[in-house]
ZAMARGU-4260 file (C-alpha; in steps of 0.2 Angstrom, whole numbers, plus 5000, padded with zeros to 4 digits):
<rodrens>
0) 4884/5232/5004 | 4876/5219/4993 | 4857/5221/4989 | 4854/5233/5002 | 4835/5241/5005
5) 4826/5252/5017 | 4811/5259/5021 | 4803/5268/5037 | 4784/5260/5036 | 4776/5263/5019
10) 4791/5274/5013 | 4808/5265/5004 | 4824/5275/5008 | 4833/5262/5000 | 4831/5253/4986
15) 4844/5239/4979 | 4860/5247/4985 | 4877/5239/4979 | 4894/5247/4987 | 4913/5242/4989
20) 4923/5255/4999 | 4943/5248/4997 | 4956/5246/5010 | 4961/5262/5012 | 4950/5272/5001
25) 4940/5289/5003 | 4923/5286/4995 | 4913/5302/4993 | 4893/5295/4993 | 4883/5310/4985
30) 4863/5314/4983 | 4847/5322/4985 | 4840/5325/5001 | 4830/5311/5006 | 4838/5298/4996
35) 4845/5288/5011 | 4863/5293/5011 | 4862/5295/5030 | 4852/5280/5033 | 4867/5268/5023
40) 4879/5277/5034 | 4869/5271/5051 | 4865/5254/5043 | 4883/5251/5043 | 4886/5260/5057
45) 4876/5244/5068 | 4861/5258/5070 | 4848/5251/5058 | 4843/5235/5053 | 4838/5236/5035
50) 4823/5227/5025 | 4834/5219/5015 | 4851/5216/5009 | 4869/5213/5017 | 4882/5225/5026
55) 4898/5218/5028 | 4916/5226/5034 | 4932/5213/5032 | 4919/5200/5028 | 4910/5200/5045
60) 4892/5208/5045 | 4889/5224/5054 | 4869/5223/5054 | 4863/5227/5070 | 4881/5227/5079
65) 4885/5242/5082 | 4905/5247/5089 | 4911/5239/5072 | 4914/5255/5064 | 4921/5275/5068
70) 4902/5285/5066 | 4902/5305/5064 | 4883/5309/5063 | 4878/5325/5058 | 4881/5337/5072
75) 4892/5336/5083 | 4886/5328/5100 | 4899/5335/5109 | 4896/5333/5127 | 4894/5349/5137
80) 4899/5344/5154 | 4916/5338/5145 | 4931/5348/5141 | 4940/5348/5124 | 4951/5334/5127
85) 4939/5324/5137 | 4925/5326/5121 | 4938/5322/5108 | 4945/5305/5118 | 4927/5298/5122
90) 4926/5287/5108 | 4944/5280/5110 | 4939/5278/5132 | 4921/5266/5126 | 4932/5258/5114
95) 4942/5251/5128 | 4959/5262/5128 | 4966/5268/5145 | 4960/5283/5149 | 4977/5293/5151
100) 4982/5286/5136 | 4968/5291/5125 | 4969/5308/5133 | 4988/5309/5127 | 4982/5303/5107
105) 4969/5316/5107 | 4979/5330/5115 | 4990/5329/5101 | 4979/5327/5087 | 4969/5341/5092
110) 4986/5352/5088 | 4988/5345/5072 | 4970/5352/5069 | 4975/5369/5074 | 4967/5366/5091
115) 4981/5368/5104 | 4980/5378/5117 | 4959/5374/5117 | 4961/5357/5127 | 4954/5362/5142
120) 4939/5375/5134 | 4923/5369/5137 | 4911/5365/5119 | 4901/5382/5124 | 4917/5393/5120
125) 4921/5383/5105 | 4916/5390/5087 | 4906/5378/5076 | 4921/5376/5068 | 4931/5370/5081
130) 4918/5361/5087 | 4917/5351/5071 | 4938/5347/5071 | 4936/5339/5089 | 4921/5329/5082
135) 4933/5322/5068 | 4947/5320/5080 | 4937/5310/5091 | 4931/5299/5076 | 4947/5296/5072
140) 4953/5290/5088 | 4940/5276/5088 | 4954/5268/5080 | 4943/5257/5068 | 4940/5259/5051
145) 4929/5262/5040 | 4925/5279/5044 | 4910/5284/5043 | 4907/5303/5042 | 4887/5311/5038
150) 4890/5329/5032 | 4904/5333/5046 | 4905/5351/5038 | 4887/5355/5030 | 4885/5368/5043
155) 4901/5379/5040 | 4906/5392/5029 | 4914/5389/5014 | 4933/5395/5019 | 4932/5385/5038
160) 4928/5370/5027 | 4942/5374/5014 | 4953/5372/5032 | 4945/5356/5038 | 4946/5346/5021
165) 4965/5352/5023 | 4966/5345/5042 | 4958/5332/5037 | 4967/5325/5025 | 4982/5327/5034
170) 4977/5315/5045 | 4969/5305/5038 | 4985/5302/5026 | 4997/5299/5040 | 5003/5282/5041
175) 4990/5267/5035 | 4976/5277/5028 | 4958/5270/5034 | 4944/5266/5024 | 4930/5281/5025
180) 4914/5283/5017 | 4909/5303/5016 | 4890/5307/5015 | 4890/5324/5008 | 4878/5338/4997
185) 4893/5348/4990 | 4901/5341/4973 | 4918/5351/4977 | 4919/5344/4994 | 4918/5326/4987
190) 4929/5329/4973 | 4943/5338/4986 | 4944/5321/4997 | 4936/5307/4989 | 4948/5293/4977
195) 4928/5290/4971 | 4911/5297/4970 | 4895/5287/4971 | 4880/5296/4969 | 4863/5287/4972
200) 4846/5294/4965 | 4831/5303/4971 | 4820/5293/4984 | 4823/5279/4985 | 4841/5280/4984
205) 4848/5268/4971 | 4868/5271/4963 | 4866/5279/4948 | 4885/5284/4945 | 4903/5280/4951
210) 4915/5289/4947 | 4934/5288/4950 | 4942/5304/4953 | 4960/5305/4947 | 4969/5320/4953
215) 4985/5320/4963 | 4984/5326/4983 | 4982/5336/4992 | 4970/5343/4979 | 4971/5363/4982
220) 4958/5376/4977 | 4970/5379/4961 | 4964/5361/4956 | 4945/5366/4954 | 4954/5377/4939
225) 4960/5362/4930 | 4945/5357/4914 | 4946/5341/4918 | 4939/5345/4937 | 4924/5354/4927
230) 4921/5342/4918 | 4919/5329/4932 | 4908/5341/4941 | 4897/5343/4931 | 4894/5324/4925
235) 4891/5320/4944 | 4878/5337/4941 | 4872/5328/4928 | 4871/5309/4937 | 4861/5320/4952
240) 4847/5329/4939 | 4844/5312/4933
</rodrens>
């Protein structure tokens, strides 16, 4: 994202944003509420066309062409006439993957999330957290990167999301890493899965730090002990009161 700017009538969201997400990087993208964070995600997602600036993945621009990236909005949209499988191979089905063959990927990634034996549930009979491990399941079987996730866990508790960021980046580690780009409110959760943290300013939302995060994976709850991670928290504490 080069120069990238937004606003919704007479208010700017954005404001001037420059971003690189690597190949193959986890970039964490903290901030206040209102900022814009979930507005870049859907500006690179094809959703909004911004009021100024560029949005580019592998050099081709993503402005109002959506299908180019793997989008997890807030909530989960899982659809309720579908069963678990179905839900969780969607994205993979409009992406243009035979149907039986999607269904296959998604039934076996939904075990490695601790979901086997719930393929054929229905959404209803699912717990939030469940319903949250067949939303990321079926962004990852998009198949095409980056990733783009809004606050997939905001909503849970603090020890269902300890699990997920552990399913998660089990996943999301096997075999050629994709590119993803985490909007999130909660320091620890960024530091836990992100290679870097960007954090953009109050409304509207411009970088105000970056900051590299340089422990080794998987980064266990034991890890928030280490100084060092204090340390790093509470400079992106800081970059956020700013």
């Amino acid at each position: 994202m080069r120069g990238l700017a937004h606003a919704f009538g007479p208010v700017e969201v954005l404001r001037d944003v420059d971003l690189d997400v690597g190949l193959g990087e986890f970039v964490a993208v903290l901030g206040p509420s209102g900022c814009g964070k979930s507005t870049l995600l859907k500006v690179l997602a094809g959703l909004v066309t911004p009021t100024a600036g560029t949005a580019e993945v592998d050099g081709a621009t993503v402005v109002a062409r959506p299908g180019r990236t793997a989008y997890q909005p807030q909530r989960d949209a899982l659809l309720p006439w579908r069963r678990v499988v179905p839900n969780a191979a969607l994205g993979a089905e409009l992406a243009g993957r035979p149907r039986a063959e999607a269904r296959a990927e998604a039934a076996d990634l939904l075990a490695r999330f601790g979901l086997a034996g719930f393929e054929r549930a229905w959404p209803a009979q699912l717990s939030g957290g469940m319903r949250q491990r067949v939303a990321v399941a079926r962004t990852f079987l998009v198949g095409r990167a980056p990733l783009l996730l809004d606050e997939p866990f905001g909503a849970l508790d603090a020890l269902t999301r300890r699990d997920l960021y552990g399913w998660l980046e089990e996943v999301w580690g096997a075999g050629d890493r994709p590119s993803a780009l985490l909007v999130t409110h909660d320091v620890d959760e960024a530091l836990t899965l992100a290679d870097r943290v960007v954090v953009l300013s109050s409304r509207p939302g411009r970088v105000v730090a970056v900051e590299p995060v340089p422990f080794p994976r998987p980064r266990t709850a034991d890890a928030a002990a280490d100084p060092a991670w204090a340390d790093l928290r509470a400079r992106l504490l800081t970059a956020l009161a700013d």
